[in-house]
C-alpha positions in Angstrom: -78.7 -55.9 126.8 -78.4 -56.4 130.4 -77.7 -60.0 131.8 -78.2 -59.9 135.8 -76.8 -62.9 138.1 -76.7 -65.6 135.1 -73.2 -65.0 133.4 -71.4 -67.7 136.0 -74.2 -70.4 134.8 -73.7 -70.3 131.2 -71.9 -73.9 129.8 -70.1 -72.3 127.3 -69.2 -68.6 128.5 -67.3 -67.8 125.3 -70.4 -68.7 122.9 -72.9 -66.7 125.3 -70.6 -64.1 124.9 -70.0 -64.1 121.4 -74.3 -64.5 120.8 -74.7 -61.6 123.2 -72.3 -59.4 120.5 -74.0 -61.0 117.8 -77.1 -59.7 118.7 -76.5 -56.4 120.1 -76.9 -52.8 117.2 -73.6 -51.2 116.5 -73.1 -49.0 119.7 -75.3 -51.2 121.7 -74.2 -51.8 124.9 -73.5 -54.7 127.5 -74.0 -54.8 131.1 -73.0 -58.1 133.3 -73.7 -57.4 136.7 -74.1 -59.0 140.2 -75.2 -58.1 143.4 -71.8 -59.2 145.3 -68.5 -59.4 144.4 -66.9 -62.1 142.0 -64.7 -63.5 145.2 -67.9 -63.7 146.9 -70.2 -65.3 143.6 -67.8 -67.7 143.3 -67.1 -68.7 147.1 -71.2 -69.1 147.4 -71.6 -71.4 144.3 -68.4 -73.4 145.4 -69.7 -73.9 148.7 -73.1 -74.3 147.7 -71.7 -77.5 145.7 -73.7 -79.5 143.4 -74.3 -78.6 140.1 -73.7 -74.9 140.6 -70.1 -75.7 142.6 -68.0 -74.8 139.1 -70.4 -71.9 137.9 -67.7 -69.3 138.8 -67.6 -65.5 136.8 -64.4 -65.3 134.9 -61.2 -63.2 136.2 -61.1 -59.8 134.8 -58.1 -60.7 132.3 -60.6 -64.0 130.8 -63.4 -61.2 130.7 -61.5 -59.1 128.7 -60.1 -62.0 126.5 -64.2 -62.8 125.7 -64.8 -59.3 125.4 -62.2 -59.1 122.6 -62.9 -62.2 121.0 -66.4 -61.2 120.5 -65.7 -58.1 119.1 -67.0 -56.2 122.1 -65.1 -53.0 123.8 -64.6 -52.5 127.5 -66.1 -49.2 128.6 -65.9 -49.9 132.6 -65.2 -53.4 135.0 -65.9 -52.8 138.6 -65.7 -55.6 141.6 -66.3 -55.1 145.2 -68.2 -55.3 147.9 -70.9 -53.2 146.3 -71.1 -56.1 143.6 -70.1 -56.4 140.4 -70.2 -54.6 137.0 -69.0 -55.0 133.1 -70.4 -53.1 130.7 -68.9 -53.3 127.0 -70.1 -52.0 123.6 -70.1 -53.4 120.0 -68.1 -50.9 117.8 -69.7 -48.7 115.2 -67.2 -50.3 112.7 -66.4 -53.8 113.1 -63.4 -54.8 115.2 -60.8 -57.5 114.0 -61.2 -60.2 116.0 -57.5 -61.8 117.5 -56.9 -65.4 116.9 
């Protein structure tokens, strides 16, 4: 499942996540990507104002806390000039989730 440029606009970034696990196979993968960086996703929407001003992509550590909480794995997390890049994978075997 790839979602390009639309993770910073979801309303409830936890439940996207956790609907994005829900739907993928066991070993199905996840890929959030952007074209920029998140410094420079975020900087654009905030100074672009409006509705979008507090559509911001998550820190790494909150990306990793949704990740886990939605039963996904990390497999790579890049950021930087080139743009940005998550992939994750829902286990084979299901993963207890943390409370």
């Amino acid at each position: 499942m790839v979602c390009y440029s639309a993770f910073p606009h979801f309303p409830d970034q936890a439940r996207a996540m956790a609907e994005m696990a829900r739907v993928l196979s066991p070993g199905g993968r996840l890929v959030i990507g952007h074209a920029e960086s998140r410094e420079a996703i975020n900087r654009f929407h905030r100074e672009l104002g409006g509705v979008v001003a507090d559509h911001l992509l998550p820190d790494h550590d909150t990306m990793r806390l949704l990740l886990g909480r939605s039963g996904l794995r990390e497999i790579a997390l890049s950021d930087g000039p080139a743009g940005y890049l998550l992939v994750a994978m829902r286990p084979y075997r299901a993963v207890r989730r943390r409370r």
